[in-house]
C-alpha positions in Angstrom: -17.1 20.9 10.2 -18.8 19.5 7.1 -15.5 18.2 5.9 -14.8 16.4 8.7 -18.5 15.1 8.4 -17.7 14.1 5.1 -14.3 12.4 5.6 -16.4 10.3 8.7 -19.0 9.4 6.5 -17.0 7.5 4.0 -14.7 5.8 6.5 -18.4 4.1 7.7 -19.2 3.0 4.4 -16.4 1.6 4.4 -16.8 -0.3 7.7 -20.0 -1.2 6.7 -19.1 -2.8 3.3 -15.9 -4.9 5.7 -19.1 -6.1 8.2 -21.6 -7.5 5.5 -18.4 -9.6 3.7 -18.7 -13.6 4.2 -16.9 -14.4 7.4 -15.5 -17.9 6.9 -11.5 -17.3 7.3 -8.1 -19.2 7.5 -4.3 -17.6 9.0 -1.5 -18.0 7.1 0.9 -20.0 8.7 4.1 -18.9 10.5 6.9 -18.3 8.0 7.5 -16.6 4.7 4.2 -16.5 3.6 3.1 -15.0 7.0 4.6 -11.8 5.0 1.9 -11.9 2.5 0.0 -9.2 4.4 2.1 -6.8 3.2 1.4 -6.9 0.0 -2.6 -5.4 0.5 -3.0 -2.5 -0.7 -2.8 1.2 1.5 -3.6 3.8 -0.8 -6.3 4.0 -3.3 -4.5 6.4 -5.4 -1.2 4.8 -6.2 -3.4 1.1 -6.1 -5.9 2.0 -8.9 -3.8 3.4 -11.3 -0.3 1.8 -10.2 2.9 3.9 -11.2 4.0 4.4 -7.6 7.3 3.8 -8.2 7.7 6.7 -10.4 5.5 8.9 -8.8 6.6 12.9 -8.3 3.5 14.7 -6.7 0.2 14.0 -5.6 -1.3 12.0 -2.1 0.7 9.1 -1.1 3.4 9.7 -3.5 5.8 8.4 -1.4 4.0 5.1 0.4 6.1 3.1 -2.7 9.2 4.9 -3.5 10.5 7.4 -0.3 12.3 9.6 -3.1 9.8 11.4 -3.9 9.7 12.8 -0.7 12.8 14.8 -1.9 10.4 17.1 -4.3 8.0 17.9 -0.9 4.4 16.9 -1.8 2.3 19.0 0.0 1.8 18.0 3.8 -1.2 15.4 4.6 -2.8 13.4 7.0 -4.6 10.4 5.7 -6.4 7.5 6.8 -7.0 3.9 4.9 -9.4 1.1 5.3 -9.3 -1.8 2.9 -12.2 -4.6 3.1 -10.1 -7.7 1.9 -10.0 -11.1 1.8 -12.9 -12.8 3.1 -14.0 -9.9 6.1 -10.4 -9.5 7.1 -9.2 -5.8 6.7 -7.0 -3.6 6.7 -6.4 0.1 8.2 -3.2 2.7 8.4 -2.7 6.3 9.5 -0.3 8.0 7.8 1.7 11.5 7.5 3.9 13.5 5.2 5.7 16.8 6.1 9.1 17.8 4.1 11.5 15.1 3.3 9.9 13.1 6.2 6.8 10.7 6.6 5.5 8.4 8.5 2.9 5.3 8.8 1.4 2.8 11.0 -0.6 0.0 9.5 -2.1 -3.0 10.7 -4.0 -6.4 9.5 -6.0 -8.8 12.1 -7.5 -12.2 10.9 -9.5 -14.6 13.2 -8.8 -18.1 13.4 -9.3 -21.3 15.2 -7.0 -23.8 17.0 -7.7 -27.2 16.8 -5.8 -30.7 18.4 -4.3 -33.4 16.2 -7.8 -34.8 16.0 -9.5 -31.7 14.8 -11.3 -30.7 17.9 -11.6 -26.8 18.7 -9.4 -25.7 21.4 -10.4 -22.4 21.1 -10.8 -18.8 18.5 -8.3 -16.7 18.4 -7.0 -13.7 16.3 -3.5 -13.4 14.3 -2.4 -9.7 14.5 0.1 -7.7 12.2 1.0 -4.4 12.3 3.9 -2.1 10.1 5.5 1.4 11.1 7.6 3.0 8.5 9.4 5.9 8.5 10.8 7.5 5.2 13.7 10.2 4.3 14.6 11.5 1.0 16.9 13.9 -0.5 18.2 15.5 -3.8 21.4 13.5 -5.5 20.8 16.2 -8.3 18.7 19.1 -9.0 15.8 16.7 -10.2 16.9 13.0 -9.3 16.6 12.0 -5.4 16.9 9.0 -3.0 14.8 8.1 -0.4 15.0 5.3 2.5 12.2 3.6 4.6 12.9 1.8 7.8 9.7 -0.8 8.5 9.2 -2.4 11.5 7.3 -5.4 11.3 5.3 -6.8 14.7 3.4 -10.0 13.9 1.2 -12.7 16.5 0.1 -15.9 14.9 -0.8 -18.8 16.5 -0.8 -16.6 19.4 3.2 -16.5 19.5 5.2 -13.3 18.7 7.9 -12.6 16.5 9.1 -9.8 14.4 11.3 -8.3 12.0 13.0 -4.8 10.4 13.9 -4.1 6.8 14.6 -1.2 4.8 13.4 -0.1 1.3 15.6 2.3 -1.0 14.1 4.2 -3.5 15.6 6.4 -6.8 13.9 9.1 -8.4 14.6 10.9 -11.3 12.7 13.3 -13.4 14.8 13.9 -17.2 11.9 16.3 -18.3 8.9 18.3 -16.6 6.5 15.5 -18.4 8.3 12.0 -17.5 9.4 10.7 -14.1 11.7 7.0 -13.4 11.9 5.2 -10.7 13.2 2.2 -9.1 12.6 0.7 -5.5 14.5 -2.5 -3.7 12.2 -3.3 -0.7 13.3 -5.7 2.5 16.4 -5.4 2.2 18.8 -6.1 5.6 17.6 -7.9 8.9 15.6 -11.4 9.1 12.5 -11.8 10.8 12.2 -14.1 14.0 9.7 -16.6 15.0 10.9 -18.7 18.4 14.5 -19.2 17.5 14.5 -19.2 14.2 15.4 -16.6 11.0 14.7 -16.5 8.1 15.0 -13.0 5.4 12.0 -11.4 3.7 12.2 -11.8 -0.2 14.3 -9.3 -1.5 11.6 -7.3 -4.1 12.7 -4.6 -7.0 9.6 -2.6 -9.1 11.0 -0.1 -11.2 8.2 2.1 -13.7 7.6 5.4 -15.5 5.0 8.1 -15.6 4.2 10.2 -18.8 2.0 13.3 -18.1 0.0 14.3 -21.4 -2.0 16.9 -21.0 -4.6 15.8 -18.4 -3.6 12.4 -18.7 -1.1 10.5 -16.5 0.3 7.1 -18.2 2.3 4.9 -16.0 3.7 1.4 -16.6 6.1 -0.6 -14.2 7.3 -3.8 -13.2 7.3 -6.2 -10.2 9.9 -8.6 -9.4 10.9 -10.9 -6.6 12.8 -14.5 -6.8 9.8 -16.5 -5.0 7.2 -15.2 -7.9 6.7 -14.8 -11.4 7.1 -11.1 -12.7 3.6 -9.1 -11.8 3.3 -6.3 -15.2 1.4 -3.3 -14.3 -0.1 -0.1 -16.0 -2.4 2.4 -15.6 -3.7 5.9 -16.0 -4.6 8.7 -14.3 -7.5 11.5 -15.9 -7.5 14.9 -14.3 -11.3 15.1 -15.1 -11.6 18.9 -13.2 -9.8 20.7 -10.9 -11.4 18.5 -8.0 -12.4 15.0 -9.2 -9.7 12.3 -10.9 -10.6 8.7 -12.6 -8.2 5.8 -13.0 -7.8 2.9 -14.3 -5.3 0.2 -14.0 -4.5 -3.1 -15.2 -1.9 -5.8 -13.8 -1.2 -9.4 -15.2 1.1 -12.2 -13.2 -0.7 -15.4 -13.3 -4.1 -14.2 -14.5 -5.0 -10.5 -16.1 -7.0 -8.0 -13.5 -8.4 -4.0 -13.9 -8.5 -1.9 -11.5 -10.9 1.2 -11.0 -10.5 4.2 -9.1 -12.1 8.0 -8.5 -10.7 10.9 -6.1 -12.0 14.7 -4.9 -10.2 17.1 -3.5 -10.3 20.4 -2.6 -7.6 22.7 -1.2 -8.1 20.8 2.4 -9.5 17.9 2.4 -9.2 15.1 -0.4 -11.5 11.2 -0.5 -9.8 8.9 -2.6 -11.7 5.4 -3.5 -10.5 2.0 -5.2 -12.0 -1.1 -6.6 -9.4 -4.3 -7.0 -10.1 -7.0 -8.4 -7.4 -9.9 -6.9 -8.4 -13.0 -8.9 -9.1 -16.0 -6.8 -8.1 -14.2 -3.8 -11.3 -12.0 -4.2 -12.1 -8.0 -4.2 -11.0 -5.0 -2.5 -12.5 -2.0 -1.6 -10.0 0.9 -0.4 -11.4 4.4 0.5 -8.3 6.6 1.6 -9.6 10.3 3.0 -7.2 13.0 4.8 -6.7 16.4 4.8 -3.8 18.7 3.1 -2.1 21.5 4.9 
């Protein structure tokens, strides 16, 4: 009972930092950059310290690269709120159990519809959500593969459309110490709004994690063709048995650190994030669940 106390007490911090934001906000428009949303952030772990598309082991391993699910990270059920861009936020559900996982996530932002002349017609509220599912298996003894269907549901400008993709990820681990790996995300399908479609940008990260001693050092790399290459690297510090620190650092247009803490004990872990987005503004992600 005092665990789930716990884990209930820093999801309403975390609701409390997303209701004292500033609440002036603007939608995205309908089309490609309505897909923007999926680049927030759903795990403080992999988010704070990056390397998630070389990670083996650990909580939300897989949300990046599905291969991993292939080496069985021990079975969780988490939950993650991210206070984002200007009181807009965040919130996903997710699950791991074998070579299988699954999530939900889903992003709201309010908005207001105005006529030619700028008078208000009315508020209303853009809505996305995401489920993936993800499969892995062994190619080798230690190298795997790992899909992810995502279902994409989106209503902006209060008209629906949607889309599916798929990511592939490859895993391989050359030494007990160092991990590669390599994701292509949206691949296949095109996403639909009225009667037209249009693909998602096709997006390949590719990184490597070194464990020394207590220290886990990651670096990767970020490419799509509709932005410049985003350059990321972190590390994780096994402080004790129970509490880790990170630290992370990415550079695309401008240069950003990120900070990050986690406790766990054989049950239940609380994982917390700090990202600063440049002239988008701050993050706050607090990711709790329990292990079984």
């Amino acid at each position: 009972m005092k665990k789930i106390k716990l884990l209930a007490t820093c999801y309403l911090l975390l609701t409390v930092y997303h209701i004292l934001l500033p609440k002036n906000i603007f939608a995205y428009s309908p089309g490609e950059n309505s897909f923007a949303y999926l680049k927030i952030p759903d795990s403080a772990r992999v988010f704070s310290s990056y390397g998630g598309s070389a990670m083996w082991k650990g909580v939300d391993c897989w949300k990046l690269n599905p291969a991993s699910l292939a080496f069985k990270p021990r079975k969780t059920l988490s939950f993650t709120r991210n206070a984002w861009y200007q009181n807009t936020y965040l919130q996903s559900v997710s699950f791991n159990f074998g070579h299988f996982a699954g999530m939900w996530k889903g992003y709201s932002i309010s908005d207001t519809q105005r006529d030619s002349s700028g008078n208000r017609l009315g508020d209303f509220e853009n809505n996305y959500a995401v489920w993936k599912f993800s499969f892995a298996m062994h190619l080798k003894r230690y190298t795997s593969i790992g899909i992810a269907y995502k279902k994409l549901d989106q209503t902006i400008y209060r008209e629906n459309y949607n889309h599916s993709a798929y990511d592939i990820g490859f895993l391989t681990l050359p030494s007990a110490r160092t991990s590669y790996g390599i994701v292509f995300s949206n691949l296949g399908g095109s996403k639909k709004y009225k009667y037209e479609k249009d693909s998602l940008p096709r997006q390949v990260q590719a990184g490597t994690i070194r464990k020394m001693g207590r220290f886990f050092l990651s670096a990767e790399i970020k490419y799509n063709p509709v932005e410049r290459p985003l350059y990321l690297m972190g590390i994780e510090f096994n402080k004790s048995k129970n509490l880790t620190l990170r630290i992370g650092s990415s550079f695309q247009d401008d240069f950003n650190i990120s900070f990050g803490a986690g406790w766990r004990d054989a049950h239940y872990f609380v994982d917390f994030a700090f990202l600063p987005n440049g002239t988008i503004g701050n993050s706050f992600i607090v990711t709790t669940g329990l292990k079984f």
